[in-house]
N, C-alpha and C positions, 0 to 999 in steps of 0.2 A: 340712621344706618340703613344699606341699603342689603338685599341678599340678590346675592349672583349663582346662578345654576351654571356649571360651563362642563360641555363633555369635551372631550379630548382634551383633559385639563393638563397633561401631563408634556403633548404636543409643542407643536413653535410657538403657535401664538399664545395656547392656554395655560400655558406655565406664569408668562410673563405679565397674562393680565394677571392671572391672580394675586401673582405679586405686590403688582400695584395699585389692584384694588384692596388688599389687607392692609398696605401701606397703609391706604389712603381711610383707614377708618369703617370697610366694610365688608359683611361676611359672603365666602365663597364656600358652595358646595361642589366639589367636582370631582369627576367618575373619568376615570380612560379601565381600557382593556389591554395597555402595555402593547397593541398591534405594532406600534414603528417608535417607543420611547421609555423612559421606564423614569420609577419614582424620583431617581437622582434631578432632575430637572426641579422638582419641589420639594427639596428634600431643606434647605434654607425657611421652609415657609410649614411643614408639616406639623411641627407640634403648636403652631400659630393657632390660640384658641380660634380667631376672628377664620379658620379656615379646617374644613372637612373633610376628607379626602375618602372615595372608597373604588376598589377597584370592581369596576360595573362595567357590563358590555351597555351598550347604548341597543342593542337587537336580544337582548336576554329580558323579555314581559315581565320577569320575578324581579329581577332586579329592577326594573324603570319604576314597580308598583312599590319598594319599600321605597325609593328615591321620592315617589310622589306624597308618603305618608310624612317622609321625616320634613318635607319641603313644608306642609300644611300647617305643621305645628312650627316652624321655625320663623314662616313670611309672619306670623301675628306679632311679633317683636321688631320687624321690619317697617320703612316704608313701601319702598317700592318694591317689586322682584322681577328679575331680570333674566330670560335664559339667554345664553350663547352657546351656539352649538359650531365648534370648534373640531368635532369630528368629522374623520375623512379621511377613505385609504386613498393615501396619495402617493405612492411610491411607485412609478414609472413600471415598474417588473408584474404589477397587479392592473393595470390599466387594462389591458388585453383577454382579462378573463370577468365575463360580464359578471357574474354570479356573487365575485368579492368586491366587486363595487357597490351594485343596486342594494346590498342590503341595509349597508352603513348609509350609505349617500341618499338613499332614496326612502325606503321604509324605516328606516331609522331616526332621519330627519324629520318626517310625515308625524311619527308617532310623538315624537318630542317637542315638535310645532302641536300636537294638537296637546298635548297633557300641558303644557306652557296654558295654554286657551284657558282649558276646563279651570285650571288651578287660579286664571282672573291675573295672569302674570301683567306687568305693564308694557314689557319688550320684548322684541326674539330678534336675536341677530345669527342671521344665516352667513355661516361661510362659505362662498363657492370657489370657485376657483378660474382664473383666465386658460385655462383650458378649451371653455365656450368656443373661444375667438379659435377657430380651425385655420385649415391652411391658406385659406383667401380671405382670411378676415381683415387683412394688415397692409397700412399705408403708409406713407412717409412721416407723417404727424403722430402715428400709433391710431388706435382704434379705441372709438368711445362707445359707450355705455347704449347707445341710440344706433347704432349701425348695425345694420342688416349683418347675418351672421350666416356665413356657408361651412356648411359640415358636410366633411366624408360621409359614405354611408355603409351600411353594413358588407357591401360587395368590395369595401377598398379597406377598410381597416376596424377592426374589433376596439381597437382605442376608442374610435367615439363613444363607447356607451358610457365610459365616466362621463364626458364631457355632456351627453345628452340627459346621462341621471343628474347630475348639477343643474341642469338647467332646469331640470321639472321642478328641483327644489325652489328656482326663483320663481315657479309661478304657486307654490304653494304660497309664499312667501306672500307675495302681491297678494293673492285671491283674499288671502287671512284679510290684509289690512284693509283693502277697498271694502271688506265685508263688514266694517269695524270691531272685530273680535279680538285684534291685538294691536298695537305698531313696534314696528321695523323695517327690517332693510336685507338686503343682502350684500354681500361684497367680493368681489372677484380681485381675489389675489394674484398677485405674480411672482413666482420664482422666490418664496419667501425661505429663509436659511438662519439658520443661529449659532451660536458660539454652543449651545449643548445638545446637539442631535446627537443620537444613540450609534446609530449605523451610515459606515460614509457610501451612503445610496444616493444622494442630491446628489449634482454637480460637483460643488463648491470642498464638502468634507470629501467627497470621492478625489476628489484633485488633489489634493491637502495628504491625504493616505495617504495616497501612488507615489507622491513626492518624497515624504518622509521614508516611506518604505524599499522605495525604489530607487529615489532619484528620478522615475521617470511617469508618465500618464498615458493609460491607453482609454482612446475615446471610441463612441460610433464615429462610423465616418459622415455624419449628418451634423457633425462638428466641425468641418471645414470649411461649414459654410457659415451654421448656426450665431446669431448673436442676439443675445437676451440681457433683461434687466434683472438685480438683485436686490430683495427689497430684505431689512434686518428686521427679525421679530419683534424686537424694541419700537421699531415704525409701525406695524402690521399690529401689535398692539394697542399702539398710540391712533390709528387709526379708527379702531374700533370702537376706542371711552370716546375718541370726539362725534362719532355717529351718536353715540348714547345720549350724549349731551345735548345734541342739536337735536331738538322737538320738529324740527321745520322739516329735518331728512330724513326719519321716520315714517317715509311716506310707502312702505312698498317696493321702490326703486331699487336700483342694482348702482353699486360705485364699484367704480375702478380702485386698484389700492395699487402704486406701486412706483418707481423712481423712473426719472428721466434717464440716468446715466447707462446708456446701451455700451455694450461691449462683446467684443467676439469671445466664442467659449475658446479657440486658442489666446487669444490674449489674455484670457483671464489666466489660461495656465501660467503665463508667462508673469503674469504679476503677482497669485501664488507664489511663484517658483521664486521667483526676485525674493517676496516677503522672507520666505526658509534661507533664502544663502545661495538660490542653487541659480547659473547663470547657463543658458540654452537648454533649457529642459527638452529631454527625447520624447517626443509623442508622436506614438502607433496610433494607429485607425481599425476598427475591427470591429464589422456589424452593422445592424441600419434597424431604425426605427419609422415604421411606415406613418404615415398624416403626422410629422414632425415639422411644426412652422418655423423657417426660416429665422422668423421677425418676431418676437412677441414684447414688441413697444404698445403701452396701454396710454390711453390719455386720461390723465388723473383732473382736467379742470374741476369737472361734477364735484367732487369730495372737497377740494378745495375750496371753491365756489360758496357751498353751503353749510362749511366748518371752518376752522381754521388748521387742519391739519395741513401740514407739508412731512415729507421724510428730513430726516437732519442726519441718518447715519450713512457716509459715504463708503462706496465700496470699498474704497482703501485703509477704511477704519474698521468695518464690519469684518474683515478677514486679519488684522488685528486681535481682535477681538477674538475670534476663531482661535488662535493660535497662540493666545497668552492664556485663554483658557484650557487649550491644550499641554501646557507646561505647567499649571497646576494641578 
């Protein structure tokens, strides 16, 4: 049996590993702070002895110090222990105020990577996010893991600084393992969505609202041109046990996580809207989001290549999925 430390257990992806790692026979400790989700996401898995739950800020020193005492006594009944750090304000409306990113994403991360260290963990899997890739990151094939990366800068948009706090986190990430003090990885998400998000702030549940509520969706108007990919937490989890597994990809490095299947954010309305019943959905325009890419096609070979992870949930099932969970 192995013990898994996960913050933002409560989150997209950290709901679902837990799940599957309780399933699968092994124990999880995990902490969220309810910032963008709440207990209901594990609430199937909560009184699961193989599974611990306490509501912990991941930036609160008193809380990380009891989290590292109960971890000390727990890893000696363990083989291996494992963090994933899962936290992350990532809601579009916080991007623009530096202050609520750098602490989660950057000093938070830092602190968790280093007590992961001290405590002799054997893995750390950092979350980051395809954010990185700014507004000339993006080509016809999507953009990998290895390509030069141009960023806004402070004179053209305050959104960079998530994308520049994630990024520091993947050289924490690297420095750790070249140093050999721990292995892992990092992984840059894209556009990742679930059947149980809290607040319809994503794209995807925001569409879904507006429909139900309205019948109709209002978007920025950075949507008439926007087309992005959707990856299902079920993938975005799946991706991450296969990093764990594979010893080979625990090098440091950065993977892409995310689906080929591009679509425009009005199509997407349109294929929501179909799913409900509803046929020519009304969608307004109103607002702009500055250093908003176009394109955020990622090239997932890397991950493939040296796991065997692929996605298997297709957009037309994953918002299924949305929406049968919405009717119970």
């Amino acid at each position: 049996m192995d013990l898994y430390v996960i913050s933002g257990v409560t989150g997209m992806t950290g709901n679902e590993l837990a799940r599957k790692l309780v399933a699968a026979g092994d124990k999880v400790i995990g902490f969220d702070n309810f910032f963008a989700s709440s207990i209901k996401t594990v609430e199937d898995i909560v009184d699961n002895q193989l599974f611990c739950f306490h509501e912990y800020d991941l930036n609160s020193a008193e809380q990380m110090q009891q989290l590292k005492q109960q971890i000390q006594t727990e890893k000696k009944t363990c083989e291996k222990l494992i963090y994933i750090n899962c936290a992350a304000v990532v809601h579009t409306e916080h991007f623009y105020y530096v202050n609520r990113t750098f602490e989660t994403n950057v000093l938070g991360m830092k602190a968790f990577l280093d007590q992961a260290i001290e405590l002799g963990a054997d893995i750390y899997i950092n979350c980051s996010t395809s954010e990185v890739y700014s507004m000339n990151s993006w080509g016809e094939n999507g953009v990998s893991e290895s390509d030069y990366i141009s960023l806004a800068n402070a004179e053209h948009s305050q959104r960079t600084s998530y994308a520049t706090g994630k990024l520091m986190t993947e050289f924490f990430m690297k420095d750790a393992v070249m140093e050999q003090k721990i292995k892992g990885c990092s992984i840059r998400f894209a556009n990742v969505y679930s059947k149980n998000e809290l607040y319809p702030k994503h794209i995807i549940p925001h569409i879904l609202n507006q429909l139900r509520e309205n019948g109709s969706v209002e978007l920025l108007e950075n949507s008439k041109v926007n087309y992005r990919t959707f990856l299902h937490n079920e993938d975005s989890c799946a991706a991450v046990i296969a990093l764990i597994r594979s010893e080979s990809a625990l090098d440091g490095s950065v993977y892409n996580v995310a689906t080929d299947e591009e679509i425009s954010i009005v199509d997407l309305v349109k294929l929501c809207a179909k799913k409900i019943g509803i046929e020519n959905p009304q969608i307004t325009f109103s607002g702009y989001r500055e250093s908003d890419p176009v394109r955020r096609l990622l090239n997932t070979e890397k991950i493939r290549t040296r796991t065997d992870w692929v996605p298997h949930i297709t957009l037309d099932k994953g918002i299924e999925m949305c929406l049968e969970e919405d009717e119970n």
